[in-house]
Every structure is written in structure tokens, then in C-alpha cells.
C-alpha positions as CSV (number, residue, x, y, z in Angstrom):
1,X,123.9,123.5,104.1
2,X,127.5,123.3,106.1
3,X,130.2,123.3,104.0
4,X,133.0,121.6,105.5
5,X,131.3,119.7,108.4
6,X,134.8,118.1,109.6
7,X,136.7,121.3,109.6
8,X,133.5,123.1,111.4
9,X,133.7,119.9,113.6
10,X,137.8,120.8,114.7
11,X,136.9,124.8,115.6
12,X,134.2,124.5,116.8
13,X,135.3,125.1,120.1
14,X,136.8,128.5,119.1
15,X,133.1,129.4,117.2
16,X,131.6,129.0,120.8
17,X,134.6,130.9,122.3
18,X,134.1,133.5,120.1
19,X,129.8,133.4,120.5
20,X,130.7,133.7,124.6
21,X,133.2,136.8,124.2
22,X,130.5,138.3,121.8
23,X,127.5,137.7,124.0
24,X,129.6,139.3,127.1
25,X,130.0,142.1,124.8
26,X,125.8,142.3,124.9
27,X,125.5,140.9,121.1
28,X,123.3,137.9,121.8
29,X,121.9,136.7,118.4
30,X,125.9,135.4,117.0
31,X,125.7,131.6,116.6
32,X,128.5,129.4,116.0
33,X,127.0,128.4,112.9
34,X,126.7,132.5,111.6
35,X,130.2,132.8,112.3
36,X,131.7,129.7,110.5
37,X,129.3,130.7,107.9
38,X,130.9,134.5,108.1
39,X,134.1,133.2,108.0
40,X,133.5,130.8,104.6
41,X,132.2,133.4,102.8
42,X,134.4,136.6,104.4
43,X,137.7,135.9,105.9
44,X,138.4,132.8,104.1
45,X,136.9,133.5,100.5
46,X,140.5,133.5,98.7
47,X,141.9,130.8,100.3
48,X,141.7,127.0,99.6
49,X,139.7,125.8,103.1
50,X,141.0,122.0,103.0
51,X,144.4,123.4,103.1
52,X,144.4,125.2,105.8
53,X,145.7,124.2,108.9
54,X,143.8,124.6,112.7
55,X,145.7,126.8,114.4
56,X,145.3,129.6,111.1
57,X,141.9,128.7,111.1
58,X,141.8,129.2,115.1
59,X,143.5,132.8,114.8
60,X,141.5,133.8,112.3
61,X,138.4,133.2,114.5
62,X,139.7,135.1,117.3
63,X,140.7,137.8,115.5
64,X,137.4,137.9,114.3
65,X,135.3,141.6,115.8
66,X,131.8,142.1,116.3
67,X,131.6,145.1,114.1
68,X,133.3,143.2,111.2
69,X,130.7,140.7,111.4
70,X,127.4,142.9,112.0
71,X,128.9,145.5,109.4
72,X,129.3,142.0,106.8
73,X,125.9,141.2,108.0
74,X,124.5,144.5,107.2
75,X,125.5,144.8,103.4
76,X,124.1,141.0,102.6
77,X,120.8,142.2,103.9
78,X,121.2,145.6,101.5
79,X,121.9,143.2,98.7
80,X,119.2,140.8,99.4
81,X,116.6,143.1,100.3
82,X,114.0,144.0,98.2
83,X,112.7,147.6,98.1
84,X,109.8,146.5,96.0
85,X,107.6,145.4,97.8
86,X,103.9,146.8,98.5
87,X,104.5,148.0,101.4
88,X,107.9,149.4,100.3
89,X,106.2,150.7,97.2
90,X,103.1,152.9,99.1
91,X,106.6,154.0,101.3
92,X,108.6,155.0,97.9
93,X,105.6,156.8,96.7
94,X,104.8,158.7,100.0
95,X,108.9,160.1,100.0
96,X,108.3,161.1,96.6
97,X,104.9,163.0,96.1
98,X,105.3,166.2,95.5
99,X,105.0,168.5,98.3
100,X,102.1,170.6,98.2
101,X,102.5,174.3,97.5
102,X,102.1,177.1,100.4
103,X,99.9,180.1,99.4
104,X,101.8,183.4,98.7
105,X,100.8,186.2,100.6
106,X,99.6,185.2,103.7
């Protein structure tokens, strides 16, 4: 669901800006709608969206870096992932088996 659909409406310009700088930079999978969605959540998460005005909106976006955002992209996968899977599980018991013991003396 987009929050703010008018406001996303205004920069959206900048959003594709910024997804053509980041795709020159060889990061091709950044969508306009990743990065308003980074920005809700990230940049402007302590500050009341309706008031703020385009052009700090505008900055903000072109301030924004491709490591921020894959490195903010990164930890919500770490805290959404789940280890506990079966196939994680056969993984988690493989890394902790006990390793076998070498004979002595040989």
C-alpha cells in the first residue's frame, strides 16, 4: 500500500532521478517505489510527512546513497528472515554436529 500517494505523486521525478544515477552506478534492481518506501520508513520516520515541504523532501532524496539503502535493505531481510526453516534446520544441524574424533597414534 503507498502511503502518501500525492506527496509520492510531487517527487516522483527525483525517485526516478535518483533510480537513473543508481542504475549508472550498476545497481539495477532500485525502483522508485523501494526508494519512497526507504525513505517513509528510514529518512523520514521522526518527522510529520504532510508537513514537510518539496524541496526538503527533494534534498533528502538526492542525498540519498546506494549503500544507505542496500545496507537498510540488508538488516530488514535479517529481521524478517526466518532461520527455521527445513532446509535452514538440516543446515543448522550439519554446522553443529560434532566433529568426529581423529585416531591417536597414527
Amino acid at each position: 500500500m503507498m502511503s502518501y500517494p500525492e506527496k509520492y505523486e510531487q517527487v516522483l521525478p527525483a525517485l526516478e532521478s535518483k533510480c537513473s544515477e543508481f542504475t549508472y552506478l550498476q545497481y539495477e534492481t532500485f525502483t522508485p517505489e523501494a526508494l519512497w518506501d526507504y525513505c517513509l520508513k528510514k529518512v523520514w520516520k521522526k518527522k510529520q510527512i504532510e508537513a514537510l515541504r518539496l524541496h526538503e523532501m527533494v534534498s533528502d532524496i538526492m542525498d540519498l546513497t546506494a549503500s544507505d539503502f542496500v545496507a537498510y535493505h540488508q538488516v530488514e531481510a535479517f529481521k524478517t528472515a526466518n532461520f527455521f526453516t527445513e532446509d535452514s534446520m538440516e543446515d543448522l544441524q550439519q554446522l553443529l554436529r560434532p566433529a568426529r574424533q581423529k585416531p591417536r597414534g597414527i
